[in-house]
Steps between C-alpha positions, in 0.01 A plus 500: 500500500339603180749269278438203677081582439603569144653159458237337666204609311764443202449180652142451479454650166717265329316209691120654384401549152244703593690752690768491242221571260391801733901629506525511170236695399558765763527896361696569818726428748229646777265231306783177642544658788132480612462194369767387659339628841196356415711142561666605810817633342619873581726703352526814350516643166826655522631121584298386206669761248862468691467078444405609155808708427740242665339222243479749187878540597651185512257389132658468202359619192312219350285481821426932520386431166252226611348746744165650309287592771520632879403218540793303358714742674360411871522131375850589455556653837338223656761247330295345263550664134228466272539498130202468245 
C-alpha cells in the first residue's frame, strides 16, 4: 500500500541526513518519488500529493508559515516540518 511506503521512506529520511538533505531540496514531488524508488520504496505521486493534503490539513498556522520551499512542504508530508 502506497501509505505504508510513504511512511517508510518517511522513515529512512528522518534516520539519513543525506537523504533528508536530498528531500529537501527537491523541485517536485516526481523528484521524492524517484528518489524514493531509487531506495526500494514505491508509491505514487498522487499518494505523495494526497499525504500532503491530509498533513497541510490538520497544520496550524505557525507551521504553513514555516513551509518556504517544496521542499519544506514534502518534509511536511513526510511528518517532519522543517522551519529555517
Amino acid at each position: 500500500m502506497s501509505i505504508d511506503a510513504i511512511r517508510a521512506f518517511a522513515a529512512l529520511v528522518h534516520a539519513d541526513s543525506d537523504l533528508k538533505a536530498h528531500v529537501k531540496g527537491a523541485n517536485s514531488a516526481n523528484e521524492v518519488v524517484a528518489l524514493a524508488s531509487s531506495h526500494g520504496h514505491q508509491f505514487t505521486k498522487a499518494s505523495l500529493l494526497r499525504q500532503h493534503a491530509q498533513a497541510l490539513h490538520s497544520a496550524d498556522d505557525s507551521t504553513l508559515e514555516g513551509i518556504n520551499s517544496w521542499g519544506d512542504a514534502l518534509m511536511h508530508a513526510l511528518g517532519a516540518p522543517e522551519r529555517p
